[in-house]
C-alpha positions as CSV (number, residue, x, y, z in Angstrom):
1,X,92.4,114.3,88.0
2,X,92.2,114.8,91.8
3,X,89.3,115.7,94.2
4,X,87.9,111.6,93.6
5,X,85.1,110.5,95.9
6,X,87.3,107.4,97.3
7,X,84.5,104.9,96.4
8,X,84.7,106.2,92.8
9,X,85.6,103.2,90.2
10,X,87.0,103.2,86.9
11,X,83.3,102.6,85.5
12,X,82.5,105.9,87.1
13,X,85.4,107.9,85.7
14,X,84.5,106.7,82.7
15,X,80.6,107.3,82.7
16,X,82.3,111.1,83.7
17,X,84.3,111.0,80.4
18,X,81.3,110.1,78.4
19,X,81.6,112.0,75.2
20,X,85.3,111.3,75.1
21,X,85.6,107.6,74.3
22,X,87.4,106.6,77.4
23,X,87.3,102.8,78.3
24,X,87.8,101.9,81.9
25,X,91.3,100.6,81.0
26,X,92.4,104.2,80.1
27,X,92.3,105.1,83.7
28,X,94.6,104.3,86.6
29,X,93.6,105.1,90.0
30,X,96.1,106.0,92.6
31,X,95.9,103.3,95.8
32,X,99.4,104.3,96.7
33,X,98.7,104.0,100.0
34,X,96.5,100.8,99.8
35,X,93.5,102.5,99.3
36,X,92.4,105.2,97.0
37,X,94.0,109.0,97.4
38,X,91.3,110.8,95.4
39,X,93.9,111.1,92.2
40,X,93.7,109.3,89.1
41,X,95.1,109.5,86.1
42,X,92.9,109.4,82.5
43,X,94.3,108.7,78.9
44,X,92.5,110.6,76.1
45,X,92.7,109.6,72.6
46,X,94.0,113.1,71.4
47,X,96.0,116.3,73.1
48,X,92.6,117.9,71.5
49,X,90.4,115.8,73.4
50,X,92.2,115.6,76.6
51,X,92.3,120.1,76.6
52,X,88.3,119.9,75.5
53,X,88.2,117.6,78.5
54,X,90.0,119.8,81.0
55,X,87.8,122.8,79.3
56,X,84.7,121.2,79.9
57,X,84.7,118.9,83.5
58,X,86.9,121.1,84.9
59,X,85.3,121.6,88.7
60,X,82.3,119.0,87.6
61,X,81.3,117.0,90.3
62,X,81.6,113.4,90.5
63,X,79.1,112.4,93.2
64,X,78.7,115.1,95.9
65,X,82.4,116.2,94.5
66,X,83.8,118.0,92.5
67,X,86.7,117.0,90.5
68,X,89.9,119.0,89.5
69,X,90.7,118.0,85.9
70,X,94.5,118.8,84.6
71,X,97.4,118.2,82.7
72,X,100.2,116.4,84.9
73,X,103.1,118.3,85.5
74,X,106.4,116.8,85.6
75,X,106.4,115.7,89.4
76,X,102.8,114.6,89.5
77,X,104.1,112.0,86.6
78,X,107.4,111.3,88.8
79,X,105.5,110.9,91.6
80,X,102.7,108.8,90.4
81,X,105.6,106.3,88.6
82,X,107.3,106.1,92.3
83,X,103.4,105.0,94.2
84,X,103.5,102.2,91.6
């Protein structure tokens, strides 16, 4: 996901989740640059849930923002594996 208010926690993400059984240790937020970027990436139990996910939070807002939810593409997950 990207769009993140930068003060947004993995409790947050979660509580954004809710009907998908995501635990705070699902999530990984990107501080590449030694503080938060807006992106983080969320692990859902199932390829069904994480597309019902996408379907339904989608441009939800998070705070006063909204949030882009989406499958990573090849170089988002390349790029992500290089900020760690």
């Amino acid at each position: 996901m990207r769009g993140l208010p930068y003060a947004a926690s993995a409790a947050n993400i979660a509580e954004f989740f809710g009907g998908f059984s995501v635990k705070e240790e699902d999530i990984i937020i990107d501080m590449s640059k030694g503080r938060p970027t807006g992106y983080a990436l969320v692990f859902l139990p199932t390829e069904d849930d994480a597309a019902r996910a996408q379907k339904e939070l989608n441009h939800k807002n998070i705070g006063t923002r909204y949030v882009d939810v989406f499958y990573p593409t090849v170089r988002n997950w390349v790029w992500f594996a290089q900020a760690w």
